[in-house]
C-alpha positions in Angstrom: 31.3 -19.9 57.1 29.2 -18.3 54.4 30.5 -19.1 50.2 31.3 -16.1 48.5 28.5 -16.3 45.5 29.9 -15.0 42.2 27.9 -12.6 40.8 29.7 -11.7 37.6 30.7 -14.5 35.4 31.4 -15.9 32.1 28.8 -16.9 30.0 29.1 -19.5 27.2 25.9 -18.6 24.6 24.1 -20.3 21.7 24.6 -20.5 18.1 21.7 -20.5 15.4 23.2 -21.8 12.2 19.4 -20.1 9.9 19.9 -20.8 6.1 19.9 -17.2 6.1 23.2 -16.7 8.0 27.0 -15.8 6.6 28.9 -19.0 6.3 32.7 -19.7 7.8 34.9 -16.8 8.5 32.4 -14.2 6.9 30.0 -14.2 9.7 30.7 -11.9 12.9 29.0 -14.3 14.8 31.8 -17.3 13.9 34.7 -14.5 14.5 33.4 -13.5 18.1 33.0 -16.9 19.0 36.8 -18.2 17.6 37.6 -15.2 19.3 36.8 -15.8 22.8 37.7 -19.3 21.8 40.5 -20.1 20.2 39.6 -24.2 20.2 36.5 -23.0 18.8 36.6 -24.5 14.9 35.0 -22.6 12.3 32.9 -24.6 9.2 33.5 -22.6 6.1 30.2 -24.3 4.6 28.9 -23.7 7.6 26.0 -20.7 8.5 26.5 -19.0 11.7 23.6 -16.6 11.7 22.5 -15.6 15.6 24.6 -15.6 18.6 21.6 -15.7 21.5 23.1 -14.4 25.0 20.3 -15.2 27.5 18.1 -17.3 29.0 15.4 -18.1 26.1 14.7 -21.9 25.8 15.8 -22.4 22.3 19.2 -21.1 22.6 19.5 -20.4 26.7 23.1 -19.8 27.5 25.0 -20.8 30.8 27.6 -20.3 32.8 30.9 -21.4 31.6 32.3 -22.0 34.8 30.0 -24.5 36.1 27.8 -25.1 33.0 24.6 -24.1 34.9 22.2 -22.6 33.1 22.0 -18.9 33.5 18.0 -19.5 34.0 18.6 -22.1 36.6 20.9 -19.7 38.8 18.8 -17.0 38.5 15.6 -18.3 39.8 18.3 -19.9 42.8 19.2 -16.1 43.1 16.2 -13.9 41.9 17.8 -10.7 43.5 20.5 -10.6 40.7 18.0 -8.9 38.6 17.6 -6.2 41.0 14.7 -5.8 42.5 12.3 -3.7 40.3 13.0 -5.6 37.7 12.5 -8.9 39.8 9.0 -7.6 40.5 8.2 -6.4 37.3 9.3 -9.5 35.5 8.4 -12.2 37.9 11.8 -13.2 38.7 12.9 -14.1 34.7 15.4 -11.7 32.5 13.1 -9.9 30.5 15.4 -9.5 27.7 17.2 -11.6 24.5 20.5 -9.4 23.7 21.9 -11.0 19.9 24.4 -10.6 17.5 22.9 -11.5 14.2 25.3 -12.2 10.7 22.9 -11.6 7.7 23.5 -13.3 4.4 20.3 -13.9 3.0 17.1 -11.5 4.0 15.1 -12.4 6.7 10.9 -12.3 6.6 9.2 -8.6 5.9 7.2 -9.0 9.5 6.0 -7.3 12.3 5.5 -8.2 15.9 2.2 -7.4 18.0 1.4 -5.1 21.3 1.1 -7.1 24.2 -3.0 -6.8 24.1 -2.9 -8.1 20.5 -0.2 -10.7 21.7 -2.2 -12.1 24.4 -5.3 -12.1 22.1 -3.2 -14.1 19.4 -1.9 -16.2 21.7 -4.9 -17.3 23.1 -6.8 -17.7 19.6 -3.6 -20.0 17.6 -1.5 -20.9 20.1 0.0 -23.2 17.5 1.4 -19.9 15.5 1.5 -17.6 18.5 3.4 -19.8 21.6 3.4 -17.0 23.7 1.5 -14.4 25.1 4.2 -11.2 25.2 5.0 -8.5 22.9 8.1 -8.2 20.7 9.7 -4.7 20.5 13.2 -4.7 19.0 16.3 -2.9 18.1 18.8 -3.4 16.0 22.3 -1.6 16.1 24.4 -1.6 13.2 27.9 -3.5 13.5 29.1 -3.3 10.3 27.0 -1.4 7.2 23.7 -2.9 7.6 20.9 -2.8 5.0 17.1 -3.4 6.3 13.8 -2.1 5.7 11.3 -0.4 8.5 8.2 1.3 8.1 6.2 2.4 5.3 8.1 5.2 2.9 6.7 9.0 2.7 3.1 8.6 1.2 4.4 10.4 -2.0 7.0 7.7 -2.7 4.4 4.6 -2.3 2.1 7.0 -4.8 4.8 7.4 -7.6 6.2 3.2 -7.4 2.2 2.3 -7.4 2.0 4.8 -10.7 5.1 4.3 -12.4 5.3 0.4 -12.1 2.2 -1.6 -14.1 3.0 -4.8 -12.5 2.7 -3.7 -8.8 -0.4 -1.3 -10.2 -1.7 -4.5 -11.4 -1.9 -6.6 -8.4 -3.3 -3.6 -6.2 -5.9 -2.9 -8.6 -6.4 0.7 -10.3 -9.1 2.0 -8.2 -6.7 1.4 -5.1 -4.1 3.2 -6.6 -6.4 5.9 -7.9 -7.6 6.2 -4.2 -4.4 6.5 -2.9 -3.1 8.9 -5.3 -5.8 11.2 -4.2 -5.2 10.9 -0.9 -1.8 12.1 -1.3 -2.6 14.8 -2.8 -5.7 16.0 -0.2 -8.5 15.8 -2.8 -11.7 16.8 -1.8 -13.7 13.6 -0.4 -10.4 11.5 -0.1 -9.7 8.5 2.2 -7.3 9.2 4.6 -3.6 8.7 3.3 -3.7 5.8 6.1 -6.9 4.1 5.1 -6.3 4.0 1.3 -2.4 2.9 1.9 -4.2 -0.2 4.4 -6.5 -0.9 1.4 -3.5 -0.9 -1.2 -0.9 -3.0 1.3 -4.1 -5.8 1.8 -4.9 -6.0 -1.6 -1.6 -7.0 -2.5 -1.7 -9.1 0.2 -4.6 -11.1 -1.0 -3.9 -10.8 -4.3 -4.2 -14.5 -5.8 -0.6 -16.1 -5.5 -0.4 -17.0 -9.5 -1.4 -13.5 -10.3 1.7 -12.0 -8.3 3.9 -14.6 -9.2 2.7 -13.6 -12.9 3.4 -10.4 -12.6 6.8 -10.4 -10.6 8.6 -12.7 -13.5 6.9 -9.9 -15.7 8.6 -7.3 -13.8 11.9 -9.0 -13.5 12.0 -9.9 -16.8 11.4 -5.9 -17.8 14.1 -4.2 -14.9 16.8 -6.7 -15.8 16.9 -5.6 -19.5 18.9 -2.6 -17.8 19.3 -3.3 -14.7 22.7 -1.7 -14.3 21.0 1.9 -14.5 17.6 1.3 -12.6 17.0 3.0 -9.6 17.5 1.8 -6.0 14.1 0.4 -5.3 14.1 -1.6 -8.9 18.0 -3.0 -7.7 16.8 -3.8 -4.8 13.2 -5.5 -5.8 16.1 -7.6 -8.5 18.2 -8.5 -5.5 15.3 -9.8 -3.6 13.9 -11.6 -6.3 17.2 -13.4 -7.4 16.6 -15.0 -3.5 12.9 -15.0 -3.3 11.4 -15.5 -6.9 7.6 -15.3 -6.8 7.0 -14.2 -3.4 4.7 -11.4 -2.5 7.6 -9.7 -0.5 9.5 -8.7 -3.3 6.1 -5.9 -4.1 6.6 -5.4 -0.3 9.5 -3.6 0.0 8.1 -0.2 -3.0 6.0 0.0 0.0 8.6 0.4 2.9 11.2 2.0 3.5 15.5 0.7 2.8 17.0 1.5 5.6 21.3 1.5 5.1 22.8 1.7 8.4 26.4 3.0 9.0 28.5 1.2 12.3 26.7 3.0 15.8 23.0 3.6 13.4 19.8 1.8 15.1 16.4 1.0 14.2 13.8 0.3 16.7 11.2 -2.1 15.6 8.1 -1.3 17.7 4.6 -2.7 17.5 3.1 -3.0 14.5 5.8 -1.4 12.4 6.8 -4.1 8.8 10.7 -4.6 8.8 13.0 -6.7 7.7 16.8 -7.6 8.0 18.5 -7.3 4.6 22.1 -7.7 4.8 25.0 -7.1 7.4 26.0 -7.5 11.4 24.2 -6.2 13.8 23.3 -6.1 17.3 19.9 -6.9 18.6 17.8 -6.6 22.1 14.4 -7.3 22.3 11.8 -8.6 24.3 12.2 -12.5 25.4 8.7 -13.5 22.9 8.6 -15.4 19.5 5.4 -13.7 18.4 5.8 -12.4 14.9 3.5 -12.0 12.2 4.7 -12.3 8.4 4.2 -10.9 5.1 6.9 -12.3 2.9 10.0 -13.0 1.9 9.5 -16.4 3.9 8.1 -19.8 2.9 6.6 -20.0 6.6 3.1 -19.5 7.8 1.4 -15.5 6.7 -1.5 -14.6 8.9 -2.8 -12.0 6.0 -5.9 -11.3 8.1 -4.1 -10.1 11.0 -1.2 -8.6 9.4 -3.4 -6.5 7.4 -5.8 -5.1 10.5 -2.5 -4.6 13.2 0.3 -2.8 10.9 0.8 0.7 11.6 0.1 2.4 8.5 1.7 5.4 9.3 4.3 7.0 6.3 7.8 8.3 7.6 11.1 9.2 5.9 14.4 7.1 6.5 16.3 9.0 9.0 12.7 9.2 11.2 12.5 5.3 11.5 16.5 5.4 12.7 16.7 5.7 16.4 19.4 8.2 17.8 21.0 7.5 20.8 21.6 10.0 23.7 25.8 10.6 24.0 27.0 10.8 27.3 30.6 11.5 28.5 32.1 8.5 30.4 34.5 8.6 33.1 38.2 8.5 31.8 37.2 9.9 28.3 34.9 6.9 27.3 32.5 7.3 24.8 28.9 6.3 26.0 25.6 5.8 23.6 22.6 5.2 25.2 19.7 3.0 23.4 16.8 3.6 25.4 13.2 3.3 23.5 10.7 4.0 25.3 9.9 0.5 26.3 10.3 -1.4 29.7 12.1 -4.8 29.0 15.8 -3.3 27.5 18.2 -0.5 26.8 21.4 -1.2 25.4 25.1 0.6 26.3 27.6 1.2 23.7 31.0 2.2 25.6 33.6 3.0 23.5 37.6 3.3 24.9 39.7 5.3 23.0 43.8 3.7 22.3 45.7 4.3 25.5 43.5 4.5 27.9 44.0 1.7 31.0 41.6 1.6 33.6 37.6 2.2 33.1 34.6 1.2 36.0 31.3 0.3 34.4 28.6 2.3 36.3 26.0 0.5 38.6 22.8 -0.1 37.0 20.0 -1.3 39.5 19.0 -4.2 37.2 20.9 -7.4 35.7 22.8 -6.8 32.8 24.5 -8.7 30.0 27.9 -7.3 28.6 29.1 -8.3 24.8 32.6 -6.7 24.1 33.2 -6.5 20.4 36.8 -5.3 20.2 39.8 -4.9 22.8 40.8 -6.7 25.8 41.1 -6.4 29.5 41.1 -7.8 33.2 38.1 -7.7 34.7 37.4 -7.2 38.6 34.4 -7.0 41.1 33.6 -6.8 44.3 32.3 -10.8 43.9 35.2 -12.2 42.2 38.1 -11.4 44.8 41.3 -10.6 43.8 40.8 -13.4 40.5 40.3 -11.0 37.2 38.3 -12.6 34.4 40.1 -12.0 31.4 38.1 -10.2 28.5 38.6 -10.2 24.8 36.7 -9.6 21.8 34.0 -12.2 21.7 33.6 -12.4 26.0 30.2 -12.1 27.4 29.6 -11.1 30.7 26.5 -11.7 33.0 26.9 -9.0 36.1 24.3 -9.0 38.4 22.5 -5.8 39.8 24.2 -3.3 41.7 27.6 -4.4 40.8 30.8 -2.6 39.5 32.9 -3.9 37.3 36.5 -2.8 36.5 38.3 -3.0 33.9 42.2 -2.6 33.2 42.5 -2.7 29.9 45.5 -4.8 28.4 48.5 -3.2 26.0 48.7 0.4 27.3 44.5 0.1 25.7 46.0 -1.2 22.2 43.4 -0.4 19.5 41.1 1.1 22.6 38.0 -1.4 23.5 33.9 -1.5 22.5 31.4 -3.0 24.5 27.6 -3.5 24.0 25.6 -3.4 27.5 21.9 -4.9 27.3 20.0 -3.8 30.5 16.9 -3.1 32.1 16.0 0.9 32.5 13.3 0.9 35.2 12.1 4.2 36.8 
């Protein structure tokens, strides 16, 4: 007689308590958590920053069933990931699907290609453990604040010519250069060129000079700082948590992102960002590979930060990433996050109050499912006639090909809101 193999089931995932994470009941990480577990006790002094939901060895999650790593079953039962993405990913979940609770800002940084990864990797495998790339994208939860990309060239030119101290440590023929470059003089760098000159001599600058001129600039923006414009407020947040680093010039030079609930960013090769404040969710590529410019006491590659970044200059709403809406069956709301990468896309499915009964559509590739807000019974064609229950806080691994239904609990109550990570393979 053959065992039934279950192949949708409950995971239990990681927690990364990061100095930079919301502490006790503030964090949505803690409240998702208590949420889907009720003996689950939440550390008011505590930081709860990261909640990891796959199989990446510093956080990998398992099965909560059996407590088998989700790793170790799927290498016992490689055709859960469906089969392109089993050959395209030699048998391992290409993906890390988060929820992240920001307190504190993380590192401005930016992650490499896969030919630059492989390069780094093999030249400091002490900074670089891994040889694959890093894309990411980030999905506002709540209002989320973050910075991406390099601001509209005429933007960079007026904070470089309107603030000494940042003209200062980029030097005045830099800034001259770059001005004119803006403008299209005759005989003029490319706007690309001079801004990779300016961002790497601010880079190099020495330490004590920047630190120097930071406490200058500090000292000058707080003497009104209720009336300063948003760059300045920011730059005096920043510095309150980061005082003398480099990062705090950083961020005239990109772009602050505010994100409303449903707003994404994709973080693509090359591209500076940085999480500021708020909950969000995050897929990305299973890699650690990032390269820093500040706002961090840890390792900064300048050399190679300087010659990768993409220097290109781009407004706000072009570094936010619009999903595609798609009508789901029984009047659910579906956004689709699909950059153009291979290793993720992500599924927002939204269940307006009153509706009962909705069927997740196949996918042809393992999936992960995070649900955020509602609850419901869960069935497939692998579990019988045994429901798993599903509440705010549940995460779901469902293997390829299979459905999933769900009858939704109190008549739909408040409705329901799930985040799908998945694999998009043509």
């Amino acid at each position: 007689m053959s065992v039934r193999v279950e192949k949708v089931f409950q995971l239990r995932c990681e927690v990364q308590t990061y100095a930079w994470g919301k502490r006790g009941t503030s964090s949505e990480v803690a409240s998702l958590i208590q949420s889907a577990d009720p003996s689950f006790s939440i550390d008011e002094e505590q930081t709860y920053a990261e909640l990891w939901m796959g199989t990446h060895p510093r956080g990998a999650s398992v099965i909560a069933k059996t407590n088998t790593s989700l790793e170790q079953w799927i290498s016992q039962n490689p055709e859960c990931l469906g089969s392109k993405v089993m050959e395209r990913f030699s048998g391992k979940l290409p993906f890390l699907f988060k929820v992240l609770s920001v307190n504190i800002s993380l590192s401005i940084q930016a992650h490499p290609n896969k030919a630059l990864a492989e390069e780094l990797h093999r030249r400091d495998a002490a900074h670089y453990a891994d040889s694959n790339h890093k894309p990411e994208m980030a999905i506002a939860l709540s209002a989320f604040e973050g910075l991406c990309g390099f601001r509209p060239a005429a933007e960079i030119a007026e904070h470089l010519q309107t603030t000494a101290e940042l003209q200062a440590v980029v030097g005045t023929d830099n800034v001259t250069s770059f001005v004119q470059a803006v403008h299209g003089s005759s005989g003029a760098l490319s706007t690309a060129v001079s801004l990779q000159q300016c961002f790497a001599a601010l880079m190099q600058c020495p330490r004590e000079t920047v630190r120097e001129k930071l406490a200058s600039l500090e000292s000058r923006l707080q003497t009104d700082a209720a009336s300063q414009p948003p760059a300045a407020r920011l730059f005096l947040r920043l510095y309150k948590q980061f005082p003398g680093d480099v990062g705090c010039f950083a961020i005239f030079f990109l772009n602050h992102m505010k994100l409303k609930p449903g707003e994404a960013m994709f973080l693509g090769p090359n591209v500076p960002h940085a999480y500021l404040y708020g909950d969000c969710i995050e897929c990305m590529a299973c890699s650690d590979n990032t390269v820093r410019a500040g706002l961090t006491p840890k390792f900064i590659d300048v050399p190679t930060l300087c010659a990768m970044l993409d220097y290109r200059c781009r407004t706000v709403d072009e570094n936010k990433f619009t999903p595609v809406q798609q009508g789901g069956a029984g009047g659910a709301g579906v956004s689709v996050y699909d950059p153009a990468v291979p290793d993720f896309s992500v599924l927002r499915v939204e269940l307006a109050a009153g509706e009962m009964d909705y069927t997740l559509p196949l996918v042809d590739s393992a999936s992960i499912l995070l649900t955020v807000q509602g609850e419901a019974d869960a069935y497939s064609g692998s579990l019988g006639e045994e429901p798993i229950y599903v509440t705010r806080g549940t995460v779901l691994f469902i293997s390829a090909g299979e459905s999933l239904h769900l009858k939704l609990k109190k008549a739909g109550g408040s409705g329901m809101v799930m985040f799908r990570a998945y694999c998009q393979l043509s």
